[in-house]
N, C-alpha and C positions, 0 to 999 in steps of 0.2 A: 504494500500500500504506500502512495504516494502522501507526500503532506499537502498536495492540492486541494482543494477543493471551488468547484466553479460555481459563481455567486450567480450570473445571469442568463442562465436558460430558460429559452421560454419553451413551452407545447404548443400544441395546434390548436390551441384556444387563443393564442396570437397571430389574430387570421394573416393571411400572408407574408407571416415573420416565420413563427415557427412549424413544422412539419411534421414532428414527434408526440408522439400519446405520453404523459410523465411518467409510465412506467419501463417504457422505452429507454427512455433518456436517465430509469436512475437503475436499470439493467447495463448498460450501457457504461454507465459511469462507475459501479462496481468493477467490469471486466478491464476497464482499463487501471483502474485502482486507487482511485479518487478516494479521499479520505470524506468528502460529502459533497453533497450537491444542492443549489439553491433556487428554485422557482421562481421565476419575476417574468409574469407575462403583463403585456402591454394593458395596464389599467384595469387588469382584472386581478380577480385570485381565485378562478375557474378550474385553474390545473392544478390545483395544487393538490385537492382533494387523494387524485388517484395515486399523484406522485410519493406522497405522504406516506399513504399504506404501503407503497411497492418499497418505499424507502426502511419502512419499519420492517418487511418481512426480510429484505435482501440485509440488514444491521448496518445500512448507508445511514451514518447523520444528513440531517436534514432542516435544510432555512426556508419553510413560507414566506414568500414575499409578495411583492409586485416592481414594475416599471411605473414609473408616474412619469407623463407625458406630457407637458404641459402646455397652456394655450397661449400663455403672455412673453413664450420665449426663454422662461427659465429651462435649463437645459435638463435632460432627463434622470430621474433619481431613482434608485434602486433602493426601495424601504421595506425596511424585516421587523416585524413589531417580534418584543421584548417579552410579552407579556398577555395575558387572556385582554385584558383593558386597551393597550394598545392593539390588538387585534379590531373590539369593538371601533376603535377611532379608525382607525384604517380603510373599512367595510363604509364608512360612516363618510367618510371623505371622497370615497370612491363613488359613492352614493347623490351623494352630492354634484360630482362633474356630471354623470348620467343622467340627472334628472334636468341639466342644465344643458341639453345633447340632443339629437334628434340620434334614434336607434342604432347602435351601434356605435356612439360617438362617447368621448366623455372630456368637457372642459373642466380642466381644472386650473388654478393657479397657484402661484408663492402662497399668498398670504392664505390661499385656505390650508396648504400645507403647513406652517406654523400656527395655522389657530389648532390644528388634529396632533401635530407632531408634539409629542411627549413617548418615552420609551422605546423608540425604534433606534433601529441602526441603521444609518442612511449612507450612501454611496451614490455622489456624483458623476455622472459619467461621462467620458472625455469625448462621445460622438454627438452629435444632434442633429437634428434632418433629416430623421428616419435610415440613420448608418451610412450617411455619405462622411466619410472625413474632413471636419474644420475645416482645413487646411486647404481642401477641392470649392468648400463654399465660400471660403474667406476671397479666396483667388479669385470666383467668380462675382462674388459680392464687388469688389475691388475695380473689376473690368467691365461692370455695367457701370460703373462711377464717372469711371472717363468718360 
């Protein structure tokens, strides 16, 4: 067993993100020998359900989470509640961009993320743009400027 363990897999409940059923991905992450594996699909926590049990039977630890995707530009955050309470705020905030969404969609923003965040473990993450690199949008951002 490796000391790895991957924070950001999504399932196929991250409609054209991810490909994999959570029990796949934490079959999967045993044979290569992942010391655990962490759920974060795109603004939900739909997969996590079957990944869970598949993780508890295979003795893979395991991170419930989600991707928080946001609408005002903040860049996207990988949040793991702590706690059964932070679970409830999580569920709560996710709930909240959905109801603020036409089906399928969910806005959220910063400040509803710090009015819910209390007891998670959060993880910024270096892509935005739905996984184009910075770096390809900054360039192009840049070259529409001129």
């Amino acid at each position: 067993m490796t000391g790895y363990a991957e924070f950001a897999v999504t399932t196929n409940f991250s409609f054209l993100r991810g490909a994999s059923h959570g029990e796949e991905l934490v079959m999967h992450g045993k044979t290569l020998g992942l010391a655990g594996l962490g759920v974060a699909d795109r603004n939900s926590v739909a997969g996590v359900v079957r990944a869970h049990q598949a993780a508890k039977e295979a003795g893979l630890a395991f991170a419930p989470g989600t991707r928080l995707v946001f609408c005002d530009g903040t860049p996207d955050i990988l949040a793991f509640p702590e706690s059964r309470a932070a679970w409830g705020r999580l569920t709560k905030l996710l709930t909240l961009g959905k109801r603020r969404a036409e089906k399928g969609e969910c806005l959220i923003r910063r400040d509803d993320l710090l009015a819910h965040v209390s007891d998670f473990i959060l993880r910024v993450e270096k892509q935005r743009n739905h996984g184009r690199p910075l770096e390809r949008v900054a360039r192009n951002e840049l070259s529409e400027l001129s």
